[in-house]
PyMOL Python script that loads the backbone (N, CA, C, O; Angstrom):
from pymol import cmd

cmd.read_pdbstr("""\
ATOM      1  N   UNK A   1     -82.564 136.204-128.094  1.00  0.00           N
ATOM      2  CA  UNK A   1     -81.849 136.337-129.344  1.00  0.00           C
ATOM      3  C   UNK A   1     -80.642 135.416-129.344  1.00  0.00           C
ATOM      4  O   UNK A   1     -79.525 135.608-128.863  1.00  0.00           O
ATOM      5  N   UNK A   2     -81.107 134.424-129.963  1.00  0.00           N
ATOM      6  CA  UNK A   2     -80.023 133.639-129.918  1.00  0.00           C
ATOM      7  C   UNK A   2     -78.851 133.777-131.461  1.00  0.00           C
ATOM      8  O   UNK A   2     -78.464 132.776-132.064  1.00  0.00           O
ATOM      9  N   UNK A   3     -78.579 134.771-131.732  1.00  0.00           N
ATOM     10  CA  UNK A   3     -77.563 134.693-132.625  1.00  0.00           C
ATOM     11  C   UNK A   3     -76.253 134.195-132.576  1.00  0.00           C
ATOM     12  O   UNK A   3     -75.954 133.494-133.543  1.00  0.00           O
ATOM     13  N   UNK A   4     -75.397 134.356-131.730  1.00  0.00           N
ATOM     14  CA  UNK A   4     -74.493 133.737-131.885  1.00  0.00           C
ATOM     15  C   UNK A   4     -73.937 132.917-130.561  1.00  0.00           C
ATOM     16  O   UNK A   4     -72.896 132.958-129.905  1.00  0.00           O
ATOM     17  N   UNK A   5     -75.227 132.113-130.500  1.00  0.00           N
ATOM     18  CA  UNK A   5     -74.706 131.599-129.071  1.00  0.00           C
ATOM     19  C   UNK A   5     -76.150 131.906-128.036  1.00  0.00           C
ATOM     20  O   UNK A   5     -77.134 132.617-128.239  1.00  0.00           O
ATOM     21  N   UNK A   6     -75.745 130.969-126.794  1.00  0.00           N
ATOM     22  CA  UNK A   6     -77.058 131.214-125.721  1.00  0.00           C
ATOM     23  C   UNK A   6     -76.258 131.426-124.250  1.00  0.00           C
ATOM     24  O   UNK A   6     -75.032 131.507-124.328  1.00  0.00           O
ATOM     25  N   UNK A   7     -76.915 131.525-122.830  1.00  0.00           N
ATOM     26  CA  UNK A   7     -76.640 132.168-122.342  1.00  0.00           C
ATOM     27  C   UNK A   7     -75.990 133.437-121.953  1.00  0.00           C
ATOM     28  O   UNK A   7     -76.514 134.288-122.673  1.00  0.00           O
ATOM     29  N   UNK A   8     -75.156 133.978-121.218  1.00  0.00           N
ATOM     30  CA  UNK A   8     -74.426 135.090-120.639  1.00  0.00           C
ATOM     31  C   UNK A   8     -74.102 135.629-122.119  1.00  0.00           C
ATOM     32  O   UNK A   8     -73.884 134.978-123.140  1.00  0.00           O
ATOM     33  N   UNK A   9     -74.143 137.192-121.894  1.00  0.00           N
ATOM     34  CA  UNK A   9     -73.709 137.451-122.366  1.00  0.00           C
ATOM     35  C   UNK A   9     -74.635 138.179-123.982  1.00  0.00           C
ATOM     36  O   UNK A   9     -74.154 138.772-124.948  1.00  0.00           O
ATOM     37  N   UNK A  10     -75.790 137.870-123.733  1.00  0.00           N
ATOM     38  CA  UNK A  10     -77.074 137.897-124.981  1.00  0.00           C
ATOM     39  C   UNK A  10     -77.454 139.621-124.880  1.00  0.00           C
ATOM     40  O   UNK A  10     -77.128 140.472-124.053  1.00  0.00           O
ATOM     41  N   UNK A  11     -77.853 139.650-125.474  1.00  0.00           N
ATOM     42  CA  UNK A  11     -78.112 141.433-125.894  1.00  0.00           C
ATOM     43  C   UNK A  11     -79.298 141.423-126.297  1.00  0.00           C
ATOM     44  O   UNK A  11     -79.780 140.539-127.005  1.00  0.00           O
ATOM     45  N   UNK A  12     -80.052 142.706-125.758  1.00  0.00           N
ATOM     46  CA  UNK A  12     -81.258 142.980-126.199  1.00  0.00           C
ATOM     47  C   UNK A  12     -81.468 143.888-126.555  1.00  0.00           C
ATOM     48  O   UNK A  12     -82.092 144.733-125.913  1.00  0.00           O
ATOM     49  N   UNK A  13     -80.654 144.176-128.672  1.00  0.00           N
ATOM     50  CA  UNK A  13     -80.902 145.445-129.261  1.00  0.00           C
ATOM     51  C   UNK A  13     -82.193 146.418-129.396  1.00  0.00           C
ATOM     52  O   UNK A  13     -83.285 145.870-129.252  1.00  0.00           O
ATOM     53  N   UNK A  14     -82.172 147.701-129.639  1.00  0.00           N
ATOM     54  CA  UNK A  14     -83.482 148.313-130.341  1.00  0.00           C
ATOM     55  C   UNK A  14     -83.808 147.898-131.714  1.00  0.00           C
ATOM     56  O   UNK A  14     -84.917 147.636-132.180  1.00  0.00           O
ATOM     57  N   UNK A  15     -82.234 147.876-132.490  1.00  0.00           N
ATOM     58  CA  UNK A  15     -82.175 148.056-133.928  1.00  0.00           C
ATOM     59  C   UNK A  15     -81.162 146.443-134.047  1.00  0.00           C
ATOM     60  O   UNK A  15     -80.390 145.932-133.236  1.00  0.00           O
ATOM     61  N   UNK A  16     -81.640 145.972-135.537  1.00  0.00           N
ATOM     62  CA  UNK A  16     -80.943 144.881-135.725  1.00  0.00           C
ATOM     63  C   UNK A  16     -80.946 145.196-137.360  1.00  0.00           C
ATOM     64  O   UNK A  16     -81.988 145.584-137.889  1.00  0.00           O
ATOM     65  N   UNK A  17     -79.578 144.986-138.231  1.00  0.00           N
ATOM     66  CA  UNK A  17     -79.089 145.684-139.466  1.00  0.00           C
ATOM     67  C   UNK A  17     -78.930 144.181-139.939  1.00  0.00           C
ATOM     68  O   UNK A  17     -77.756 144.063-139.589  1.00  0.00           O
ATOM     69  N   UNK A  18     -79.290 142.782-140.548  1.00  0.00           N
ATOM     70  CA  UNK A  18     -78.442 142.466-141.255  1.00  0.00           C
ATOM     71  C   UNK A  18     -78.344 142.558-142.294  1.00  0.00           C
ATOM     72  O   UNK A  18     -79.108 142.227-143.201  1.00  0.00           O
ATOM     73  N   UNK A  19     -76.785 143.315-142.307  1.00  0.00           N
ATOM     74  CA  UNK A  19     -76.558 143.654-143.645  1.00  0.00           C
ATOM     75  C   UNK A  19     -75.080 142.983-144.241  1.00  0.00           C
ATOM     76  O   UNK A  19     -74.922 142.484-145.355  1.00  0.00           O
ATOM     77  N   UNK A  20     -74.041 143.131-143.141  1.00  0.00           N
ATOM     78  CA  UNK A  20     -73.196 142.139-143.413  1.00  0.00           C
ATOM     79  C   UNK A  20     -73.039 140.879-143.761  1.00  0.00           C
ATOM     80  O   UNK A  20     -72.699 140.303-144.794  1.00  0.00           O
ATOM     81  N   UNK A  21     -73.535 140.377-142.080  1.00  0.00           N
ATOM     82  CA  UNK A  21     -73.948 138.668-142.387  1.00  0.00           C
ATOM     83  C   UNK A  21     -74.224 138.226-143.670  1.00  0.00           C
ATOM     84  O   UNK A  21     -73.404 137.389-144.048  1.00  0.00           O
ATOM     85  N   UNK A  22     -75.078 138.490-144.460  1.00  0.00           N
ATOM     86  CA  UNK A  22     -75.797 138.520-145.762  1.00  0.00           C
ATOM     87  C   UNK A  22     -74.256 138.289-146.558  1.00  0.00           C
ATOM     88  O   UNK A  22     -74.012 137.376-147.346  1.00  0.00           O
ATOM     89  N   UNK A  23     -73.627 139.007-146.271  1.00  0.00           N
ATOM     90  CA  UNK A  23     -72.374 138.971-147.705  1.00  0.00           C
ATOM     91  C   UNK A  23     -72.618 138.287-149.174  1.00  0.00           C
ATOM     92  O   UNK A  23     -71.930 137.512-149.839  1.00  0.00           O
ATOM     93  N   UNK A  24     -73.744 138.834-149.370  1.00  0.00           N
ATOM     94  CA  UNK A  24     -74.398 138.720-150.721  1.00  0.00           C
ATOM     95  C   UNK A  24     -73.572 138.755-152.372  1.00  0.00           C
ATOM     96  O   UNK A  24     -72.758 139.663-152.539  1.00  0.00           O
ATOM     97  N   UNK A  25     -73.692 138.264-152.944  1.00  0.00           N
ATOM     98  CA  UNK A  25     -72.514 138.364-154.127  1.00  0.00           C
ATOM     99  C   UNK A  25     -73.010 138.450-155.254  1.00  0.00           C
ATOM    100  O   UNK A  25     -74.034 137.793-155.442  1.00  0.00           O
ATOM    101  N   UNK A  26     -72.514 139.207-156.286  1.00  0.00           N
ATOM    102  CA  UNK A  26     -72.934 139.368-157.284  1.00  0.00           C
ATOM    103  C   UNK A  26     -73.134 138.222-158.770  1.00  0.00           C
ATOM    104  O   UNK A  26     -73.522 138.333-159.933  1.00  0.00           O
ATOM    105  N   UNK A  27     -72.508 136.939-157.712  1.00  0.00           N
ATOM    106  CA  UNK A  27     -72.175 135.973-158.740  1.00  0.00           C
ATOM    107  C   UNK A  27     -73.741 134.923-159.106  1.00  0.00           C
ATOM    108  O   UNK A  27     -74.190 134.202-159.997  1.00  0.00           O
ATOM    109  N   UNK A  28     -74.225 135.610-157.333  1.00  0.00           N
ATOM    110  CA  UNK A  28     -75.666 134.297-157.667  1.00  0.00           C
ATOM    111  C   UNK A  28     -75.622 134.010-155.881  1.00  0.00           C
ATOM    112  O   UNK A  28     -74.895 134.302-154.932  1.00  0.00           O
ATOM    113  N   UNK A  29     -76.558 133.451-156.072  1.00  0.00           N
ATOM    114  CA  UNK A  29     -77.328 132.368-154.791  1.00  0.00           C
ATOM    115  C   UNK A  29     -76.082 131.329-154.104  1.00  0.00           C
ATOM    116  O   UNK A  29     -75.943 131.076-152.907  1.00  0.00           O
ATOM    117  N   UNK A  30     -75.441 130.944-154.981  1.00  0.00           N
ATOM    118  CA  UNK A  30     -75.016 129.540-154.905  1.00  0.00           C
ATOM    119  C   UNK A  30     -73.137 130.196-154.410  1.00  0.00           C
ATOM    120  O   UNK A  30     -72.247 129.779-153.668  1.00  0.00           O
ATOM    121  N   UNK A  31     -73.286 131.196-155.181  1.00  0.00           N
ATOM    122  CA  UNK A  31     -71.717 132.073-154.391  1.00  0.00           C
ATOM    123  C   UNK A  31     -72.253 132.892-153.079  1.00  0.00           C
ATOM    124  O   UNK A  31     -71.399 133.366-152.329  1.00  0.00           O
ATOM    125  N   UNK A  32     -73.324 133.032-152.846  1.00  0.00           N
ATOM    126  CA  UNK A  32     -73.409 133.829-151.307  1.00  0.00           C
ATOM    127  C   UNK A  32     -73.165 132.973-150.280  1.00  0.00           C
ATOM    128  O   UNK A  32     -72.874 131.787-150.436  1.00  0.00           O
ATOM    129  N   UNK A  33     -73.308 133.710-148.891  1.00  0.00           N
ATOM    130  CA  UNK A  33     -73.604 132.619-147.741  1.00  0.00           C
ATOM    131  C   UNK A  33     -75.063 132.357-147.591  1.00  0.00           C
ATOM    132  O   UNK A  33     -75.622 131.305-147.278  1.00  0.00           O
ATOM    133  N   UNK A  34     -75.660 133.732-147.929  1.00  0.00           N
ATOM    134  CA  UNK A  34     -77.073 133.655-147.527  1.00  0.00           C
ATOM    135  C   UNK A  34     -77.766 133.863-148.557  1.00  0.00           C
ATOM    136  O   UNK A  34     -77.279 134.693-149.324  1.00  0.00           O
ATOM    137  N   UNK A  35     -79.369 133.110-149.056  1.00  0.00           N
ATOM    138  CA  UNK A  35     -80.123 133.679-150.552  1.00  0.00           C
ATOM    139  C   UNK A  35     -80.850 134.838-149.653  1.00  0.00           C
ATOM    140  O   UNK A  35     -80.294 135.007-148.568  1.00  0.00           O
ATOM    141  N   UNK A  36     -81.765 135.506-149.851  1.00  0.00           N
ATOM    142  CA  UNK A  36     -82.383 136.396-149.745  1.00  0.00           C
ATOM    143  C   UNK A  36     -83.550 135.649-148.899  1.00  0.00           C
ATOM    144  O   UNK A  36     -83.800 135.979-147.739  1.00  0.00           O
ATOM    145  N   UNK A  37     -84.135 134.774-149.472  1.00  0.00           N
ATOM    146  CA  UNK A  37     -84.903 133.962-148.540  1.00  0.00           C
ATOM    147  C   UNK A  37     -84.550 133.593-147.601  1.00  0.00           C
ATOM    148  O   UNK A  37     -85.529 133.612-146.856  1.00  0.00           O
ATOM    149  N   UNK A  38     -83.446 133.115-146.916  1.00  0.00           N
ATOM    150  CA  UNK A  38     -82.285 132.709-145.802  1.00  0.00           C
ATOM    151  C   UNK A  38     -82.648 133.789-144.980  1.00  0.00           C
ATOM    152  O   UNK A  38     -83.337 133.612-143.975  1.00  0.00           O
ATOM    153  N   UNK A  39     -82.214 134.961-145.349  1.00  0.00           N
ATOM    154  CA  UNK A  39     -82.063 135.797-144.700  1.00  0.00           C
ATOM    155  C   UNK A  39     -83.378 136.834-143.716  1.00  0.00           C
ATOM    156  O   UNK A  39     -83.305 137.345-142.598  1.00  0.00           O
ATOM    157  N   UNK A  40     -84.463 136.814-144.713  1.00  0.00           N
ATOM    158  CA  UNK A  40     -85.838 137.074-144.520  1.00  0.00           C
ATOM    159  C   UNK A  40     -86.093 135.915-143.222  1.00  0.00           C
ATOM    160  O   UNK A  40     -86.393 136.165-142.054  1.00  0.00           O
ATOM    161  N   UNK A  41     -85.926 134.947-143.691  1.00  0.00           N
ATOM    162  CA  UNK A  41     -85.953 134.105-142.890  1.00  0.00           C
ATOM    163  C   UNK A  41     -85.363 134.540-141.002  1.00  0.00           C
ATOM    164  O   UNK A  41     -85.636 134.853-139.843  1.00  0.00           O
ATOM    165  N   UNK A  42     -84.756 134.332-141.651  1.00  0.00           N
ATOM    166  CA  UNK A  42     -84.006 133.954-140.550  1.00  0.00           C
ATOM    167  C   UNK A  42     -84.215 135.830-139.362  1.00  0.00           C
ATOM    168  O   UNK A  42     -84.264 135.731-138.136  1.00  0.00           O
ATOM    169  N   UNK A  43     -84.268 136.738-139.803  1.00  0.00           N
ATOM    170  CA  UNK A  43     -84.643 137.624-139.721  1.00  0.00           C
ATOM    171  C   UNK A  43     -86.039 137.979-138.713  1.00  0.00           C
ATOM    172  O   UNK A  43     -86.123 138.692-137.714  1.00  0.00           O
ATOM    173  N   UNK A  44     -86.938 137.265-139.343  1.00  0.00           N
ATOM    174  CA  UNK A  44     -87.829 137.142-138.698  1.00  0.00           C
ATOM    175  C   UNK A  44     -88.091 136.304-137.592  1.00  0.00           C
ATOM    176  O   UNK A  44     -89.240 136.307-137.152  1.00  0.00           O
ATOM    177  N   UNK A  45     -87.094 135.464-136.973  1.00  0.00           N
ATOM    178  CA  UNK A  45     -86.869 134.971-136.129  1.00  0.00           C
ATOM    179  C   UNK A  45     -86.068 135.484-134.897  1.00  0.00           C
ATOM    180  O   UNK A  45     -85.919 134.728-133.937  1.00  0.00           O
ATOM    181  N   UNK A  46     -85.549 136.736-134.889  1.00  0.00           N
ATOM    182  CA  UNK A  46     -84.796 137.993-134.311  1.00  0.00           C
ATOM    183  C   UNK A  46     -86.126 138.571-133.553  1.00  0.00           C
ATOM    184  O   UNK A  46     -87.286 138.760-133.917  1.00  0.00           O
ATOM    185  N   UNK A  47     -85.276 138.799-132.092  1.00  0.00           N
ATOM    186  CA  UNK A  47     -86.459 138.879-131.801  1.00  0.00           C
ATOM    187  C   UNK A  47     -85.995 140.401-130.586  1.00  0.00           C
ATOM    188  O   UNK A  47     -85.545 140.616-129.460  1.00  0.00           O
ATOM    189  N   UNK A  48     -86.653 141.325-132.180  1.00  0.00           N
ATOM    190  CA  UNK A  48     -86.448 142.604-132.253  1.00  0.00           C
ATOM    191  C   UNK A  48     -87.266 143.240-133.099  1.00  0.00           C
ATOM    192  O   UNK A  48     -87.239 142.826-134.257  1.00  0.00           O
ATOM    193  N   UNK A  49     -88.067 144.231-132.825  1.00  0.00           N
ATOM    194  CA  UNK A  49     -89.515 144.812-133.543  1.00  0.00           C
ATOM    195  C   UNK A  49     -88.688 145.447-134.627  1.00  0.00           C
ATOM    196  O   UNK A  49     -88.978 145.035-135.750  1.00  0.00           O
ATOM    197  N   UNK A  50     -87.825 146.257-134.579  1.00  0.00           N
ATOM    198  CA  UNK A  50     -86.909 146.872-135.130  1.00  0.00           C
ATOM    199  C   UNK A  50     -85.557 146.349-136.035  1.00  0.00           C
ATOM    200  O   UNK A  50     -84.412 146.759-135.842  1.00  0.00           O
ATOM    201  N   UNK A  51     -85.907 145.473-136.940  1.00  0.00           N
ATOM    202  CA  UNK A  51     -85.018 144.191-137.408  1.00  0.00           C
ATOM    203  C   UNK A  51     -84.924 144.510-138.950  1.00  0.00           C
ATOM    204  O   UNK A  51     -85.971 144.102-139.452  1.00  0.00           O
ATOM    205  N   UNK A  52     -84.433 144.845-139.529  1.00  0.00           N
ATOM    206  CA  UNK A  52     -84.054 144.954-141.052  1.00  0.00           C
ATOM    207  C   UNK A  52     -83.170 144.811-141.716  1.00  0.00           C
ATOM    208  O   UNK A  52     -82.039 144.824-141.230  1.00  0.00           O
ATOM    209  N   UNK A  53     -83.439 144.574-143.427  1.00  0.00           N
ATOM    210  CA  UNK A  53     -82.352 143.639-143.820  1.00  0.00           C
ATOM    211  C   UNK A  53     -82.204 144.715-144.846  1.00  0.00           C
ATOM    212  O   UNK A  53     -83.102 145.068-145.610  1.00  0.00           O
ATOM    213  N   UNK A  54     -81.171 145.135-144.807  1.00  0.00           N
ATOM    214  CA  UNK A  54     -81.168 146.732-145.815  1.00  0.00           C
ATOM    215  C   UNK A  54     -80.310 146.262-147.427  1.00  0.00           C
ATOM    216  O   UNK A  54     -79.308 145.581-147.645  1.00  0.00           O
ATOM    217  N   UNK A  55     -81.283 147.010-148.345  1.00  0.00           N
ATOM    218  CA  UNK A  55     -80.897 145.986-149.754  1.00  0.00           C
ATOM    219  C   UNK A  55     -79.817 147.360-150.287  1.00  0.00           C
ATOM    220  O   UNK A  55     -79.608 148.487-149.836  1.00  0.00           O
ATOM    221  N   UNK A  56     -79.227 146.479-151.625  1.00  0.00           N
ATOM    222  CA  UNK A  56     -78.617 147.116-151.947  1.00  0.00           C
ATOM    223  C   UNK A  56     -78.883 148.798-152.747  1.00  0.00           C
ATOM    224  O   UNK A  56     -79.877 148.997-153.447  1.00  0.00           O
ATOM    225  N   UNK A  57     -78.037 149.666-152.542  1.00  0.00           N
ATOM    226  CA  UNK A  57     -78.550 150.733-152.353  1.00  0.00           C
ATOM    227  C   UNK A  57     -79.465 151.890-151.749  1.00  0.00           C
ATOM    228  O   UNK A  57     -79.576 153.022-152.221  1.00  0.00           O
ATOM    229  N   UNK A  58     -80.101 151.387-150.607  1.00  0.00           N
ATOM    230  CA  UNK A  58     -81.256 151.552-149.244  1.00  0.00           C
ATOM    231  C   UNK A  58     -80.253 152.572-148.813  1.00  0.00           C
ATOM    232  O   UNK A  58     -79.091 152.303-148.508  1.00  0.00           O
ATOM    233  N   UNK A  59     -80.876 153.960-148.811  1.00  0.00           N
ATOM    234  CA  UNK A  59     -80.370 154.765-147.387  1.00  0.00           C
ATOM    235  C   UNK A  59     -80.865 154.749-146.261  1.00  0.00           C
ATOM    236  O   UNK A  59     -81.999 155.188-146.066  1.00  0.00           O
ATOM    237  N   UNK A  60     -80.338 154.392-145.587  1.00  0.00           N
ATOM    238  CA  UNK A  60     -80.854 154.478-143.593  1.00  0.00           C
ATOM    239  C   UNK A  60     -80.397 155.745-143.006  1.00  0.00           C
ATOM    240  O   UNK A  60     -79.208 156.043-143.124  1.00  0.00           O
ATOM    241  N   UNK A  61     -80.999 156.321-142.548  1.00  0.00           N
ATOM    242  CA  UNK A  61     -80.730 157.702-141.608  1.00  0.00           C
ATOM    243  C   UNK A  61     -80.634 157.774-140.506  1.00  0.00           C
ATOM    244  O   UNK A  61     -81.774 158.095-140.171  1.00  0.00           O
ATOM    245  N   UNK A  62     -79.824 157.675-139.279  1.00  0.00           N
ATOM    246  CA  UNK A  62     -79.948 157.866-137.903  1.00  0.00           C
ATOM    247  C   UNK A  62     -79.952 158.892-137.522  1.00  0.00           C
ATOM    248  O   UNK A  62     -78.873 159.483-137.512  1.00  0.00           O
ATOM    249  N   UNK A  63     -81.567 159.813-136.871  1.00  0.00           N
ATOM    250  CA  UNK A  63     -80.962 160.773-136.240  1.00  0.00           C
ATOM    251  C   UNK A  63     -82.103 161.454-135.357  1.00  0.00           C
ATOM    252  O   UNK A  63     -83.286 161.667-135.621  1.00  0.00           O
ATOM    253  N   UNK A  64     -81.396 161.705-134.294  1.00  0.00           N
ATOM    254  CA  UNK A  64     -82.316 162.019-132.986  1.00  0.00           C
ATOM    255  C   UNK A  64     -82.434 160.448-132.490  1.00  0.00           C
ATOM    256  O   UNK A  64     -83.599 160.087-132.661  1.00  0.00           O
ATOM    257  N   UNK A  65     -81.604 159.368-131.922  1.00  0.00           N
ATOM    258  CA  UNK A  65     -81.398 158.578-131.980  1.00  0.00           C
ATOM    259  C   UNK A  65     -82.202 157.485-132.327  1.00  0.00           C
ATOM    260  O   UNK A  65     -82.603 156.534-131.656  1.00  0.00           O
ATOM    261  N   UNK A  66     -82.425 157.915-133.938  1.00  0.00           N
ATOM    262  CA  UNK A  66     -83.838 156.803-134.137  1.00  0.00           C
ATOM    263  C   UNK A  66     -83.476 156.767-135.675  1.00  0.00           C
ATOM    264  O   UNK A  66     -82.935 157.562-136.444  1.00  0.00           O
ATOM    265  N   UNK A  67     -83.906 155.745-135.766  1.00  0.00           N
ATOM    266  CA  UNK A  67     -83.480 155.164-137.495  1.00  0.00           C
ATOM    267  C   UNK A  67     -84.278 155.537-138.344  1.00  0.00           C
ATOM    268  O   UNK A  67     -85.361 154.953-138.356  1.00  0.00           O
ATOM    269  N   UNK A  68     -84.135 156.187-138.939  1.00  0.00           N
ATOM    270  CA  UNK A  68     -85.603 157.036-139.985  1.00  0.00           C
ATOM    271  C   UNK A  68     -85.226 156.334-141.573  1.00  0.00           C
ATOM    272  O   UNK A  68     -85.921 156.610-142.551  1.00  0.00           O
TER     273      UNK A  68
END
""", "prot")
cmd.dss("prot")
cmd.show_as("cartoon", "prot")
cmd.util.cbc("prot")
cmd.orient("prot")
């Protein structure tokens, strides 16, 4: 998982949320950092079975330590 960087120091999550990164805007494509395609993208290149890009308004549930 090379997200932010390679060697030392790399992590090998269960769960991967991007939901921040995304900082999606209500203005359009061209005011975000990321389009939606970017992100799918890039997403699927995470290399974590457990990887989702949670849209707006999506409830996620954690419990019994598992993301339902």
């Amino acid at each position: 998982n090379n997200i932010l960087g390679s060697g030392a120091g790399q992590v090998e999550p269960d769960y991967v949320l991007l939901s921040h990164i995304l900082e999606l805007a209500h203005a359009g494509v061209d005011e975000s950092r990321w389009s939606l395609d970017m992100a799918l993208e890039r997403a699927s290149k995470i290399n974590c079975e457990q990887t989702y890009v949670p849209m707006w308004g999506e409830k996620l549930v954690w419990k019994n330590n598992k993301l339902n």
